[in-house]
N, C-alpha and C positions, 0 to 999 in steps of 0.2 A: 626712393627707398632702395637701399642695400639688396643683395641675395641674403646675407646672413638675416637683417630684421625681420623676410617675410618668413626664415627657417626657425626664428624664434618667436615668431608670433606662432604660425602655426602649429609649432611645440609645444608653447603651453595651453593652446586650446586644446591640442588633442590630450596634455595631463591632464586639464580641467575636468575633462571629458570622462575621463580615466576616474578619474577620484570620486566627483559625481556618480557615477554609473558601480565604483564599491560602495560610496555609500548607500547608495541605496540599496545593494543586496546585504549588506549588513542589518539596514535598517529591515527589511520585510525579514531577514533569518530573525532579528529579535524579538519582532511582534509575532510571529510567527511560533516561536519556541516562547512566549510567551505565553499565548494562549492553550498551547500544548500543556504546559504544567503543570499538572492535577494538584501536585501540593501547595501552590499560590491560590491564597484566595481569591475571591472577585475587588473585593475592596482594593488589595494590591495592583491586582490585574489592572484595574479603572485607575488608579493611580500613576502607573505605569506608562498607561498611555497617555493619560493628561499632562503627565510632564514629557512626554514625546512629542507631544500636540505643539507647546510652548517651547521646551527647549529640545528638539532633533538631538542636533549633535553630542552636544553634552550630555543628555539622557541616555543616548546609546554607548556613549564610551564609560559612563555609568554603571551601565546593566554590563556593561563584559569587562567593567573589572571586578565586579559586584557578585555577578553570577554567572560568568564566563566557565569554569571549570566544570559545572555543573550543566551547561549546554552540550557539552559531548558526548556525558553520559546518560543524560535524558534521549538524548538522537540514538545511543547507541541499545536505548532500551527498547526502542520504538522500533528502531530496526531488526532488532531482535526478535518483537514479537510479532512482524510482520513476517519474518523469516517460519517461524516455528507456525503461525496460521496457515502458508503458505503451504508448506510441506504434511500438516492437517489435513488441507483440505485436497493434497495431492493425492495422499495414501487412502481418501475417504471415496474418491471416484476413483483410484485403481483397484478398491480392493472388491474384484467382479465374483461373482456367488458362480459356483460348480456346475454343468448342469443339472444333477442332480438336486441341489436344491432350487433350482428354478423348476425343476418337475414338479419337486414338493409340494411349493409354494401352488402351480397349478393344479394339482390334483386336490390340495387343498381348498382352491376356488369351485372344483368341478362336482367334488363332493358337498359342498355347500348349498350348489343350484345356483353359484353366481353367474358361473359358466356354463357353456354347453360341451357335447364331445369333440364338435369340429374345433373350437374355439379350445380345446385342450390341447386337442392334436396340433393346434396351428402352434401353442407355446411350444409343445416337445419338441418340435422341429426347428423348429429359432431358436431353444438352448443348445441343442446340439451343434446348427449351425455357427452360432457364434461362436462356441469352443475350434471350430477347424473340421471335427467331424462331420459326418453326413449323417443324416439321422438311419438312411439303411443301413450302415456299416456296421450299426449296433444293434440290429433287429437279429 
């Protein structure tokens, strides 16, 4: 055997390889964003897959001519609202209370008999302290 045969053998194993290994990320994005689609029903959905099941290839170049346009902006919604929960849930844990209402809140407890005095005093001085202040500096 040649240099060139084993440089084209080994060329198309590593395409083979190549194409293999897109198809298959095609194939898991379809089922994938399949299952995602709230407006496909189930009947569809099972459908879908069973002609995946039987015919791969064909079925998936099916589904993205079929419903290709509409995969980017299902992704782009999802994205979206993964963004907008994100940023929910950022401004829900930075948005820290003054310490005066963390007093409130314990004075509130203290007057109830939930609490005791130490255990008041211990809150005032841990809201103060988390602000940066010292709780003397405000006595």
């Amino acid at each position: 055997m040649s240099f060139f045969d084993n440089f084209w053998n080994i060329f198309w194993t590593f395409f083979w390889i190549f194409a293999w290994s897109a198809y298959l990320i095609v194939l898991f994005y379809v089922v994938a964003d399949l299952f995602q689609d709230s407006n496909l029903s189930g009947w569809w959905k099972a459908l879908w897959v069973v002609c995946i099941f039987f015919l791969p290839f064909l079925t998936v170049l099916v589904y993205l001519l079929a419903r290709g346009p509409g995969m980017a902006a299902r992704q782009a919604v999802r994205a979206e609202n993964a963004r907008a929960s994100t940023e929910s849930y950022i401004r829900s844990v930075s948005s820290g209370s003054s310490p005066a209402e963390e007093i409130a809140r314990a004075k509130a407890l203290l007057d109830s008999g939930t609490i005791n005095e130490t255990e008041f005093n211990f809150l005032k001085e841990r809201a103060f302290a988390n602000n940066g202040a010292s709780a003397s500096s405000t006595r």
